[in-house]
C-alpha positions as CSV (number, residue, x, y, z in Angstrom):
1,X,19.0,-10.9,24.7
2,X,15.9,-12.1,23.6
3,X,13.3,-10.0,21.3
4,X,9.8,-9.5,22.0
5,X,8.0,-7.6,18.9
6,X,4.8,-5.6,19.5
7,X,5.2,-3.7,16.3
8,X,1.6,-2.7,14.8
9,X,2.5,-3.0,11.3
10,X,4.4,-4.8,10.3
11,X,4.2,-7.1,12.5
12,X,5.6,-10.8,14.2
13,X,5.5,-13.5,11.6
14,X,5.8,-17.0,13.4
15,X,9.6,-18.3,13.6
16,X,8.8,-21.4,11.2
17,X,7.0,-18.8,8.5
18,X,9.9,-16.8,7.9
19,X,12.5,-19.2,7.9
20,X,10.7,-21.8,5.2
21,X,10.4,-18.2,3.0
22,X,13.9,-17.5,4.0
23,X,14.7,-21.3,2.5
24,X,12.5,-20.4,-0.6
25,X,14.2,-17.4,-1.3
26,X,17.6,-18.7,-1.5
27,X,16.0,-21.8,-3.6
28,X,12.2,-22.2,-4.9
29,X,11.4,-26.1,-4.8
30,X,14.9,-26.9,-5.5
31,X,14.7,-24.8,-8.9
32,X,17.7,-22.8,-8.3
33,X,16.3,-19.8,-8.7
34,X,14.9,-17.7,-5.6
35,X,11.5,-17.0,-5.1
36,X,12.2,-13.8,-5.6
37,X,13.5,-14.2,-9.0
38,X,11.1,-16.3,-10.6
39,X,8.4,-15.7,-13.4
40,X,5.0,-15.4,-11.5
41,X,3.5,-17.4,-14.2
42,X,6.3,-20.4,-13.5
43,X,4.4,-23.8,-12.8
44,X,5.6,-23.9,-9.2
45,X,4.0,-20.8,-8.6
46,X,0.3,-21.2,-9.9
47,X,0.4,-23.6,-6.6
48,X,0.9,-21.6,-4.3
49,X,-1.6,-18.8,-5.1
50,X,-4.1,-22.0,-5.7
51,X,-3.2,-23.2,-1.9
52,X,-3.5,-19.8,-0.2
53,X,-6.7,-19.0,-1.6
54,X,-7.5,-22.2,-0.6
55,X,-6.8,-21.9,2.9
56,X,-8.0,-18.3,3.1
57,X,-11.6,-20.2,1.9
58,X,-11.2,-23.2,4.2
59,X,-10.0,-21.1,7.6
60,X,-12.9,-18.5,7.1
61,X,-15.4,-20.9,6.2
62,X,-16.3,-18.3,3.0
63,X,-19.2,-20.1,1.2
64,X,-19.5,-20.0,-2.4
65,X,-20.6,-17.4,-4.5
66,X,-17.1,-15.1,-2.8
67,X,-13.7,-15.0,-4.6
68,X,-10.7,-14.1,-3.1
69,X,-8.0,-12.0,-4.6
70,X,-4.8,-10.9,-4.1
71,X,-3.9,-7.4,-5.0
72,X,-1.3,-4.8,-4.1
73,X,-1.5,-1.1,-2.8
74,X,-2.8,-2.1,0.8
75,X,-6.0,-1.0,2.5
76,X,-5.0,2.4,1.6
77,X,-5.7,1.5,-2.3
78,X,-8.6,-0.4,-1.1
79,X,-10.0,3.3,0.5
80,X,-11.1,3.8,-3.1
81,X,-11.4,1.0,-5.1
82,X,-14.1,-0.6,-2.2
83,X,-16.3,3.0,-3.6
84,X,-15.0,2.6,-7.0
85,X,-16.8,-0.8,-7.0
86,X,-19.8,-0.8,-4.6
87,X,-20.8,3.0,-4.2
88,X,-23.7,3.5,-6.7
89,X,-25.3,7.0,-5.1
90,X,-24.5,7.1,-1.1
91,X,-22.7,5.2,1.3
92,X,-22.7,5.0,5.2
93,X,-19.4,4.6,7.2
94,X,-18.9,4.4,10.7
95,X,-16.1,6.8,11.7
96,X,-14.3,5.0,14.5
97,X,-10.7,6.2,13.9
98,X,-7.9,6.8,11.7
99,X,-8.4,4.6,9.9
100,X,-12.3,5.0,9.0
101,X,-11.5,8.4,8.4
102,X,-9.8,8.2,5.8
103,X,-11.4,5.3,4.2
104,X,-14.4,8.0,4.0
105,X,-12.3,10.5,2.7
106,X,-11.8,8.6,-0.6
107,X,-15.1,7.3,-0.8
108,X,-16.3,11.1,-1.3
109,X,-14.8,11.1,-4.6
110,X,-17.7,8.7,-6.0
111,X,-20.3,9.9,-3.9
112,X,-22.4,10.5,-1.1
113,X,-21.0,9.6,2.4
114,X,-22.7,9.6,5.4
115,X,-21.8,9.1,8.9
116,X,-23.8,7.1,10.9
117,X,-22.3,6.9,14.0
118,X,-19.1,8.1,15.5
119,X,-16.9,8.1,18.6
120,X,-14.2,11.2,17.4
121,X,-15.8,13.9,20.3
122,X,-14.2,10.9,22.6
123,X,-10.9,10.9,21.2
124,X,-12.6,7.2,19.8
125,X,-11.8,5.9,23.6
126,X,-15.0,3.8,22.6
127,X,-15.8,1.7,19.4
128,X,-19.6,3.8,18.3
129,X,-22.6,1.3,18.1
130,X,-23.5,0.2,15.0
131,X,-27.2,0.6,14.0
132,X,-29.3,-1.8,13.7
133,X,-31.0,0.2,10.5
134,X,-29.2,2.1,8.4
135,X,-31.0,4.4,6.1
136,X,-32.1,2.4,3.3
137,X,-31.1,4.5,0.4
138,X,-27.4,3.8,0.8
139,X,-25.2,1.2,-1.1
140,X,-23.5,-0.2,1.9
141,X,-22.6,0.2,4.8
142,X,-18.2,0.6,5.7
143,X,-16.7,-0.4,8.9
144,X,-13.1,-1.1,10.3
145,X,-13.1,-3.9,12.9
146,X,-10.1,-2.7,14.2
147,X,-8.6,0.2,15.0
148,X,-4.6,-0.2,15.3
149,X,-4.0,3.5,16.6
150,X,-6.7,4.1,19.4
151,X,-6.6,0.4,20.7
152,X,-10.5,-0.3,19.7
153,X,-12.3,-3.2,18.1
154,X,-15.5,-4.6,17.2
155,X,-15.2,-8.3,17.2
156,X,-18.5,-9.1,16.3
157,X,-20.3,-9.4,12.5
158,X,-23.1,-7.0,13.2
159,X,-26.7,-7.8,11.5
160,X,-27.5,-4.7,9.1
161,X,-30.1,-3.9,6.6
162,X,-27.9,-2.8,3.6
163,X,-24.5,-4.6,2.2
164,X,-21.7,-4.9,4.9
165,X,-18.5,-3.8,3.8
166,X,-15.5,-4.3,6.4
167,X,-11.6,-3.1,6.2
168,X,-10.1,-6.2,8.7
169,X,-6.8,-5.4,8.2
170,X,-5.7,-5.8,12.0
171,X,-7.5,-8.6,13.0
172,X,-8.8,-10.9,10.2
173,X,-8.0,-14.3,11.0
174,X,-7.9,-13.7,14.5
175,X,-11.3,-14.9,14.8
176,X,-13.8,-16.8,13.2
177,X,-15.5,-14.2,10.7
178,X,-19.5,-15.0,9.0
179,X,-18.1,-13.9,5.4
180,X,-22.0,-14.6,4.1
181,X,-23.3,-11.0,5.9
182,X,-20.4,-9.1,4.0
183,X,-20.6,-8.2,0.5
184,X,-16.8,-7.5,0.4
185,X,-13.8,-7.7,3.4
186,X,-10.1,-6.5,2.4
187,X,-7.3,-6.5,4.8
188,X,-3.5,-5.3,4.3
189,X,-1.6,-8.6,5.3
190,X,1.6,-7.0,7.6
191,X,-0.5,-7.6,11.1
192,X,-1.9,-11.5,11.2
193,X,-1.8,-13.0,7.6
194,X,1.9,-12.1,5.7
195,X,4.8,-9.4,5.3
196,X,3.8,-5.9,4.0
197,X,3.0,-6.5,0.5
198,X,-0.4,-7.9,-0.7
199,X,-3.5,-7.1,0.3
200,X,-7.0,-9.5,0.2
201,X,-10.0,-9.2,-0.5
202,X,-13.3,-11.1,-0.5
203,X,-15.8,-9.9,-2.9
204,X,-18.6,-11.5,-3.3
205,X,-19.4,-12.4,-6.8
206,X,-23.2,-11.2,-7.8
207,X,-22.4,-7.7,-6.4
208,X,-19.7,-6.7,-9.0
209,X,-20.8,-4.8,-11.7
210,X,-22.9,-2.9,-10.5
211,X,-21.4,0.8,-10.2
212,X,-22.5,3.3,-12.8
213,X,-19.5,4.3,-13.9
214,X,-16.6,2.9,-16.1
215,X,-13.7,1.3,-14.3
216,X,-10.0,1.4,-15.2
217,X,-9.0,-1.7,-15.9
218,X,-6.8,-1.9,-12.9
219,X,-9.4,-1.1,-10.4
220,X,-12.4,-3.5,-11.5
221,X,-12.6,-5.9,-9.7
222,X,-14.0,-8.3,-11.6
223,X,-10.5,-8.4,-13.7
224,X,-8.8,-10.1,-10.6
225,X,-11.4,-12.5,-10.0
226,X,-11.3,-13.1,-14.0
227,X,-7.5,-13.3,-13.9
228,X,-6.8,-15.1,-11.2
229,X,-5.3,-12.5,-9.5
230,X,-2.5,-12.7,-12.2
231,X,-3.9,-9.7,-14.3
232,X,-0.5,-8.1,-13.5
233,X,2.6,-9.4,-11.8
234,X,1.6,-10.1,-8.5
235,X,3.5,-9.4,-5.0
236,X,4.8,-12.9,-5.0
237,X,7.3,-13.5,-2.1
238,X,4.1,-11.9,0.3
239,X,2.0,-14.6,-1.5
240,X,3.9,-17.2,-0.7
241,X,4.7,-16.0,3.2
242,X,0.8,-15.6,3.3
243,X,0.4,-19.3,1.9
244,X,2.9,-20.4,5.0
245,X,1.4,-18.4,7.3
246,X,-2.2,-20.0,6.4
247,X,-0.4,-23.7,7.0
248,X,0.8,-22.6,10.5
249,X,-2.5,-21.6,11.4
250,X,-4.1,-24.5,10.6
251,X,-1.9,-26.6,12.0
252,X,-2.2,-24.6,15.0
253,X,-6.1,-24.9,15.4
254,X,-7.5,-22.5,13.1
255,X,-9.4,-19.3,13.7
256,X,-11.1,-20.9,16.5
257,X,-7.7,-21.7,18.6
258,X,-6.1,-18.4,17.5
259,X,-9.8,-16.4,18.6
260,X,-8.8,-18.0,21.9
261,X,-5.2,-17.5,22.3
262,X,-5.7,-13.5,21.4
263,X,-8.6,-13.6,24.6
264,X,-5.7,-15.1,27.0
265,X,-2.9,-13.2,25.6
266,X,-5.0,-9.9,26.7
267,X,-6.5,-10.6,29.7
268,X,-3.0,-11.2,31.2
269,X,-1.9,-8.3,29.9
270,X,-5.1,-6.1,30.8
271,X,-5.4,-7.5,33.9
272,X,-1.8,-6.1,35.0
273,X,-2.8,-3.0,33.3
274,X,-5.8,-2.6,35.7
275,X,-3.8,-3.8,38.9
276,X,-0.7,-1.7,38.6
277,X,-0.6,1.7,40.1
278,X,1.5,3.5,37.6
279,X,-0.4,2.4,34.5
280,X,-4.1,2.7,32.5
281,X,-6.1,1.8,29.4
282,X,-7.1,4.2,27.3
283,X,-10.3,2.9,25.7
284,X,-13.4,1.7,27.4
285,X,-13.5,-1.9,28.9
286,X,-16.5,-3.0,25.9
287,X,-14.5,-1.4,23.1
288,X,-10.9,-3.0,24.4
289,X,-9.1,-4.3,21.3
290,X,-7.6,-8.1,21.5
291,X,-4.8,-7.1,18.9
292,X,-3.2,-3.4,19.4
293,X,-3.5,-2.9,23.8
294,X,-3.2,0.9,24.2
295,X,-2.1,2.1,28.0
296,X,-0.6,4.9,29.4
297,X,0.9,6.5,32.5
298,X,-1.3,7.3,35.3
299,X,-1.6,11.0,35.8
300,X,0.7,11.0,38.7
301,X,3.4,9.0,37.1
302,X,3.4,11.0,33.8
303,X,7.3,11.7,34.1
304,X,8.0,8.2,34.2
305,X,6.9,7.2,30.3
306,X,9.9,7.4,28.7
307,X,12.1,5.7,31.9
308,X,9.2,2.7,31.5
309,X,10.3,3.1,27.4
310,X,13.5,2.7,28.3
311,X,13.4,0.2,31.2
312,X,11.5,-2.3,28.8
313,X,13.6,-1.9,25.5
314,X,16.6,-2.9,27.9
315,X,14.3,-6.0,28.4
316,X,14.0,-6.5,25.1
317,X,10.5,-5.3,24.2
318,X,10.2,-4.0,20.5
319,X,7.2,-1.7,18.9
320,X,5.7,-0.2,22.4
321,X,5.9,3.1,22.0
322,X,2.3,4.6,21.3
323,X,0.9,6.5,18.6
324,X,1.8,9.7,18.4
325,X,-2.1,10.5,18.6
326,X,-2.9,8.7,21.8
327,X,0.8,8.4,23.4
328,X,2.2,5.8,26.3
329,X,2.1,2.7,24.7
330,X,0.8,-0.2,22.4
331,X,1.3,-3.7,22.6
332,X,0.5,-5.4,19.4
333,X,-0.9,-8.9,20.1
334,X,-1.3,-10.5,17.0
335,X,-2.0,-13.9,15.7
336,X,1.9,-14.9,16.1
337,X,2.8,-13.0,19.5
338,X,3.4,-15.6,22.0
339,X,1.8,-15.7,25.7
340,X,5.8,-15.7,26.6
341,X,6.2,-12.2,25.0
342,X,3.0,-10.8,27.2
343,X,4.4,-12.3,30.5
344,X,8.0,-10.7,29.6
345,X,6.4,-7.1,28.9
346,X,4.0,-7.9,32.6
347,X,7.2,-8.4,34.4
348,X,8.9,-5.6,33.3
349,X,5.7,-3.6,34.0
350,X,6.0,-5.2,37.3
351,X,9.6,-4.6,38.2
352,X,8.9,-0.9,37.2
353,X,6.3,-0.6,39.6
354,X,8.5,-1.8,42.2
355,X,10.9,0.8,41.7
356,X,8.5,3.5,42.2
């Protein structure tokens, strides 16, 4: 029986991706030695960091003046070294979920944090507008574009008055992205860019430096940027799936094609949400996420969630169950889920209806 993955995290990898690692791990570049063996500082390897920073540049259109590194400890790390780095006296943050919150939470350790806008008295069924002014006194402003748990998103790069900070780990590269309003953007890679492992960031350059406090080593940025991101050994088999993954989604159009295959992918799917009687969205219809689809049983229908769970797993869907904090169910939709895996989880949506 055939597979359909809508894990959150990690994620689908395109077929071709994991097999060429696969190939690399039993043999780098005919060396004999498996990419997961070799010295990070062999001459093979300086390539492949070279080509995916390369492609992270060219994809995202990231003008000059930005580096991009690649660091381990995933957005969670990233909760405090983004403060570490930027947050001189205060910083705003827009609390739109699990996510957010606890991005703010480590930010508190450096400074000030205020929140600006919030949807939490909604159960964040609604992703909270972003001002146009924020109060000029603080360092930046922190967002996340996406939030995996509640099923939100903000798919825009809003205009703001301060320096734009965003955690994209759910949705960069699902969309073209103006990297010249952000001062920094980091993103775990185990949704759309790699397997769990590395994590990016975009900094831009002339903002480092800036905090007034004394880094550890470890934390400044500006060592990665200086280094290469080859300060310390570096997560090197998620480097090189993130370096594939780039090359199949340039071949495959770019941010531009993959913007518009994540629009089809969930209007078929919302769309059968909507229409079928036993089923409903959990977020509003302006905040509805492109990457994580959140839906649950219609009030009348709540005994029937876990004989749907079960009725689709013997279909072969993977990942749907819901977060514990919203329930029903969550179809991941990522750069590398297929329109063929949305119209398998439809008809089994579909068939359940028609037995009840």
């Amino acid at each position: 029986m055939k597979k359909y993955n809508f894990n959150a995290g990690p994620s689908m990898l395109p077929r071709e991706v994991i097999e060429n690692t696969a190939k690399q791990i039993l043999d780098f570049n005919g060396s004999g030695l498996s990419l997961m063996e070799i010295s990070h500082r062999a001459k093979d390897f300086q390539p492949v960091v070279d080509e995916a920073v390369s492609l992270f540049k060219e994809l995202l259109d990231i003008p000059e003046g930005y580096s991009v590194i690649f660091l381990g400890g995933g957005a969670s790390l990233q909760f405090m070294q983004i403060p570490a780095n930027f947050l001189i006296k205060k910083a705003a943050y827009i609390n739109s979920g699990t996510w957010a919150k606890k991005a703010m939470k480590e930010a508190k350790h450096f400074g000030e944090v205020v929140e600006i806008a919030s949807s939490s008295d909604a159960n964040f069924t609604f992703y909270p507008q972003v001002p146009n002014s924020v109060p000029a006194d603080c360092d930046y402003l922190h967002l996340t574009s996406n939030n995996t748990i509640y099923g939100t998103e903000l798919r825009v790069d809003p205009d703001v008055n301060v320096p734009l900070i965003s955690d994209m780990s759910s949705d960069i590269m699902s969309r073209p992205v103006d990297v010249s309003k952000y001062t920094a953007i980091y993103a775990g890679a185990q949704k759309n860019l790699s397997m769990a492992g590395v994590t990016v960031i975009i900094v831009k350059d002339d903002m480092l430096g800036k905090a007034p406090r004394e880094l550890p080593t470890m934390l400044d940025y500006r060592t990665h940027v200086e280094k290469g991101s080859m300060f310390n050994t570096p997560p090197v088999v998620p480097i090189y799936t993130l370096m594939e993954n780039l090359r199949w989604l340039k071949a495959n159009g770019g941010v531009e094609a993959a913007d518009k295959r994540a629009h089809e992918r969930a209007e078929v799917l919302y769309a059968e949400i909507d229409r079928n009687k036993l089923f409903k969205g959990t977020v509003e219809e302006a905040s509805r996420s492109l990457m994580n689809i959140c839906f649950v049983m219609n009030d009348e229908y709540k005994e029937l969630e876990k004989p749907f769970f079960d009725f689709a797993t013997e279909r072969g869907m993977v990942g749907i169950k819901g977060h514990r904090s919203v329930g029903g169910f969550r179809a991941s939709c990522y750069n590398a889920q297929t329109m063929e895996g949305v119209q398998a989880l439809v008809k089994a949506m579909q068939e359940f209806e028609a037995q009840h």
